[in-house]
PAPAKE-455798 format. One record per residue (C-alpha): x, y, z. Coordinates in steps of 0.25 Angstrom, whole numbers, plus 5000, padded with zeros to 4 digits. Layout:
% PAPAKE-455798
XYZ;...
This chain:
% PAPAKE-455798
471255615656;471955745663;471355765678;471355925680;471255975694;469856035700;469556185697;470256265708;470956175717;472256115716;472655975718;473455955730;474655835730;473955735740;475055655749;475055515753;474755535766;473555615763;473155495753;473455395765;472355465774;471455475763;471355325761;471355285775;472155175782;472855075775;472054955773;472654815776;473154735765;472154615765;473254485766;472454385755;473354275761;473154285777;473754145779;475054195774;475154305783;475054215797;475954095792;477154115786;477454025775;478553905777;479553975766;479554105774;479654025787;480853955781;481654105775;481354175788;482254075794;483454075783;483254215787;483454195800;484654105797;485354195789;485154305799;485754215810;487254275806;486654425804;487554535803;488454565816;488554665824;489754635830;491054725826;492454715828;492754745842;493754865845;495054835840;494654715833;495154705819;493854605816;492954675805;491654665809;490654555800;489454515798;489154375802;488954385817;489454245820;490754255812;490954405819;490754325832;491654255827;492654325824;492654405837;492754285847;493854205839;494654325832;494254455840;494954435855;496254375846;497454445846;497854465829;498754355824;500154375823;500154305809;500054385799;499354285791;498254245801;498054395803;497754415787;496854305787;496154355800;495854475792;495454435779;494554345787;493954435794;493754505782;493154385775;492154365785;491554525787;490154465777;490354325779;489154235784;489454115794;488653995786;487353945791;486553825786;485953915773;487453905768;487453805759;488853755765;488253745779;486853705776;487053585784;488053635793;487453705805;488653795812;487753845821;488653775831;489553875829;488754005825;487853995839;489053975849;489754065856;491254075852;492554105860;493754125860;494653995864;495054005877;496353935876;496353875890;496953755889;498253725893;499553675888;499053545893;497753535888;498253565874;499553465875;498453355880;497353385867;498553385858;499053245864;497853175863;497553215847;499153145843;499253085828;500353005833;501052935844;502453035842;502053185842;503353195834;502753145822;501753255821;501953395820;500753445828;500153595829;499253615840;498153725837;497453775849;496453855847;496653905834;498153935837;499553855834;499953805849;501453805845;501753745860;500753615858;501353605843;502353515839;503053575826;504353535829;505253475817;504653505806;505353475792;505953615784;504953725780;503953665787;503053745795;501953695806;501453795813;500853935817;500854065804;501354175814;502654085815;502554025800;503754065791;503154185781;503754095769;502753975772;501653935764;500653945773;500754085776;500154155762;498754055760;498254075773;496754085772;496754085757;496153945756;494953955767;494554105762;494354045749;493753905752;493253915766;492053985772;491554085783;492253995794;493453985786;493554125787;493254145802;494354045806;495154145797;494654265804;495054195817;496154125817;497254155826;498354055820;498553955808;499453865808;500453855797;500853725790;501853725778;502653635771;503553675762;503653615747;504253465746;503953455762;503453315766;502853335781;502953195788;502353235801;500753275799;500553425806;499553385816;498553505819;497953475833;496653585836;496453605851;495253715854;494853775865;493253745869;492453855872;491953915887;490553925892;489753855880;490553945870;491353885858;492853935857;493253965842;494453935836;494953955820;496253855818;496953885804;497853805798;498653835784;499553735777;500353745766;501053615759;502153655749;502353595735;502553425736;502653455750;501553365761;500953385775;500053315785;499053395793;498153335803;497253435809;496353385823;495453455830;494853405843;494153435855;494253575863;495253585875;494553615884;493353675885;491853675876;491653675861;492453755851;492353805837;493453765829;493453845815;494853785807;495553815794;496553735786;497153785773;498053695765;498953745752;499453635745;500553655735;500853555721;501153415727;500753455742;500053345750;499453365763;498653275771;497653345779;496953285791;495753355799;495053285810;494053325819;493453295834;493053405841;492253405852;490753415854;490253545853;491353595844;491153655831;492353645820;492253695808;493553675799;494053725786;495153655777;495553715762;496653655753;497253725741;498153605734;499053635721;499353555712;499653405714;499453425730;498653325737;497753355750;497353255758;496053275769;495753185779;494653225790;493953175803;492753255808;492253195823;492053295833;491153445833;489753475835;490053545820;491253505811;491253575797;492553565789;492853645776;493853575765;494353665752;495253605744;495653655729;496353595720;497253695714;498153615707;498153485697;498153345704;498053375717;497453285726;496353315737;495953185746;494853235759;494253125768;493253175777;492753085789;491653155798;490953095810;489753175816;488953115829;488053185838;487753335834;488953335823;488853405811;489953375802;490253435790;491353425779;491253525766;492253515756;492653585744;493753525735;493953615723;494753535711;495353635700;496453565692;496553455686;496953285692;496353325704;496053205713;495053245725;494453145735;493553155747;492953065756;491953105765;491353005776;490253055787;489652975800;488453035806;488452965819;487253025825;485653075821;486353235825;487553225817;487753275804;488653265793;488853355780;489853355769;489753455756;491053405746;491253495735;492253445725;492153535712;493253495701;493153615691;493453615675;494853625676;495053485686;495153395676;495453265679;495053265694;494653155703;493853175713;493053085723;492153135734;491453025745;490653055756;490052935765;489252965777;488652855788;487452905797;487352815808;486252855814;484852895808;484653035809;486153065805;486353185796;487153195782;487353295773;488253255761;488553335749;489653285740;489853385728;490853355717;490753465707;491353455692;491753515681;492853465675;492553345666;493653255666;493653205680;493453095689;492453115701;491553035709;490853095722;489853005732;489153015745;488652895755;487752915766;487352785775;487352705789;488252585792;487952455784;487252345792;488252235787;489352325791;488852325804;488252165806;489652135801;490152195816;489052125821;489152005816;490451995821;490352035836;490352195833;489352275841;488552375832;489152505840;490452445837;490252425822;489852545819;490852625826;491952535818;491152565804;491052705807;492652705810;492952635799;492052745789;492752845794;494152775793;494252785779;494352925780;495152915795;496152835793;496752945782;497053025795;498152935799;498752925813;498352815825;498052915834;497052985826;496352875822;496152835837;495552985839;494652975828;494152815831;493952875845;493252985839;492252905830;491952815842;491552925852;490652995840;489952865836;489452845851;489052995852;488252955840;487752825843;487252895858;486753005852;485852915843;485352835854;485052955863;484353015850;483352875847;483152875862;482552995864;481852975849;481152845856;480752925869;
């Protein structure tokens, strides 16, 4: 069919607004599901507030201030950050802090601070961290203060038997150090006044860019020092390095933020001791502690690596530990985690050599209002390796909470491995909270690997043993609780610590018993 235009006139284009006032106003779309429109369903409920979380870290507008060398990123808390822990410092005068400042810096221009939708934090809530105002240490203590903390956290009776490196606030503090006598080409001390020639020098930050995260990357970005262990090949340290941590707490309900690095490097058939202790603030309120420890162990190093942990309340520490062993080197790990409102500690080790040796023991107590969290990732790549890790976990209190995530993957090439993983957790109380996750991944066939996980209260014939012989049950259960802990402990060694860390468990059980109480009286009323 051909339409033709009428005799004598000429069809004019007609426009759409001409077409709009033809037809009249818009009529309203009739909704068929009215019910829909007024309620909005639980799933869109439930996205608007992932939203809403992710958005919580949305794009910052804060910039590099005049002058500053910071580049500017997008993660508001970690630009924070950055400002209030990096921005009023002067630049370090080692070269090799300074580079990894940068490339940290660098590293962090897109990087996201993690929330409970990353699968690593999902039960680890740093909102502790990300909804308090930061400062700067404020360094007021004195010589005396620090002499006194440092006296009161000994490993032995004779100082001389130790060589101890004080860190106060991030920063070597050379004048409450005692690095005296150390055996030939040893080094124990700060990288601005390390030989160029060491070990130490060329690895720092390699490891914890590679295996760490977002907050292995701000205490990079931060750090003002590191401090600078070496033992040169076929050097047997006798005396362990003891690392003591002393923090400034923050003013006026702020936390002060500090970002301790230390780097070790063990030369070929060569062995150390480190024991690294973190404690309360002097003086002041809470602090937020982000530390790093890289090891490089070379064929047939050992080092035996102690960490403990009692902050105080109100204090978040958040800690980062990655190894590199070569072949034949053993690496030996043995932690206490007491004190903190939030404790989280990060541990990669690789195996990048044939029968090496990896042994971690974990030993976390969490009380009233603790989270607690230990994620490990052991990666074993040659073959005859022997990996071992024993995890153990008190829940004291029905607002504690532990969490442990341990990933041991042995890939096709590990041939021949042994690997055990264990983790044991008592909750005391009802109420108490546990997340456990032992992951052993293999893919390599001719190995030997066993993995397990417990989860339980006290047993009642423990305790009437106790009682049948005169024992109140307080009593019992604080002896039991020792003695679970001790088999991972008592690896730590020294007298004096021992005492701390009973002294410690003591004081956390009765926070957790009270805090029970209190809790089931008010339930009752």
């Amino acid at each position: 069919m051909h339409w033709a235009p009428t005799a004598g006139r000429v069809a004019a284009p007609i426009s759409g607004a001409m077409r709009q006032a033809a037809a009249g106003p818009p009529r309203k779309q009739q909704n068929l599901h009215p019910q829909l429109e007024q309620r909005p369903t639980r799933e869109g409920r439930q996205r608007r507030q992932r939203q809403k979380q992710l958005c919580r870290y949305a794009t910052s507008d804060l910039s590099s201030s005049p002058g500053s060398d910071i580049p500017r990123v997008e993660d508001k808390f970690v630009a924070n950050a950055l400002t209030i822990m990096r921005g009023a410092q002067p630049q370090s005068s080692c070269a090799a802090v300074d580079k990894l400042n940068r490339e940290s810096q660098e590293a962090l221009r897109e990087a996201r601070m993690p929330n409970k939708q990353t699968e690593d934090f999902r039960f680890t809530d740093l909102s502790v961290i990300t909804r308090s105002t930061l400062q700067a240490p404020s360094k007021d203590a004195s010589a005396d203060d620090v002499a006194a903390a440092v006296a009161g956290r000994v490993l032995t009776e004779d100082p001389a038997d130790v060589i101890t490196v004080v860190v106060r606030d991030g920063v070597l503090d050379a004048a409450a150090s005692t690095l005296d006598g150390l055996p030939a080409g040893v080094f124990v001390g700060s990288f601005a006044t390390a030989p160029e020639h060491d070990d130490g020098h060329a690895p720092l930050g390699e490891l914890s860019r590679r295996l760490g995260g977002v907050l292995a990357l701000i205490n990079g970005a931060t750090s003002q020092d590191a401090v600078c262990i070496s033992v040169p090949a076929g050097v047997q340290l006798d005396r362990p390095v003891h690392i003591v941590y002393l923090s400034s707490g923050g003013q006026g309900g702020q936390m002060a933020a500090s970002a301790p690095r230390v780097a070790v490097a063990v030369g070929a058939g060569a062995s150390a001791e480190v024991v690294e202790d973190f404690g309360a603030p002097m003086p002041g309120g809470s602090s937020f502690t982000n530390a790093v420890l890289e090891a490089h162990l070379a064929e047939d190093a050992s080092l035996k690596h102690g960490y403990v942990q009692m902050e105080a309340g109100g204090a978040a520490h958040v800690k980062g530990t990655f190894v590199r062993q070569a072949a034949r080197s053993r690496y030996e790990l043995t932690e206490a985690c007491l004190g903190g409102d939030l404790a989280r500690h990060d541990v990669g080790v690789t195996q990048a050599g044939e029968a090496t040796e990896t042994v971690m023991r974990h030993f976390v107590l969490a009380g009233p209002k603790q989270l607690h969290d230990v994620h490990s990732r052991l990666q074993l790549t040659h073959p005859e390796g022997i990996a071992e890790q024993l995890h153990k976990c008190i829940v004291s209190a029905a607002s504690g909470r532990g969490v442990f995530d341990g990933n041991v993957k042995v890939e096709r090439a590990a041939q021949r491995t042994d690997a055990k993983q264990l983790s044991r957790n008592l909750l005391l109380v009802p109420r108490a909270t546990v997340n456990v996750k032992p992951n052993l991944q293999i893919v390599a066939d001719d190995v030997k690997c066993t993995h397990g996980c417990t989860v339980s209260d006290l047993e009642d014939k423990q305790l009437f043993y106790f009682r049948s012989r005169g024992i109140d049950n307080d009593a019992a259960r604080k002896m039991l609780v020792y003695s679970f802990g001790r088999e991972v402990t008592q690896h730590l060694g020294y007298k004096k610590l021992q005492q701390r860390l009973q002294t410690a468990v003591n004081t956390a059980l009765a926070a957790g018993f009270a805090d029970t109480a209190a809790d089931s009286g008010s339930i009752e009323a």
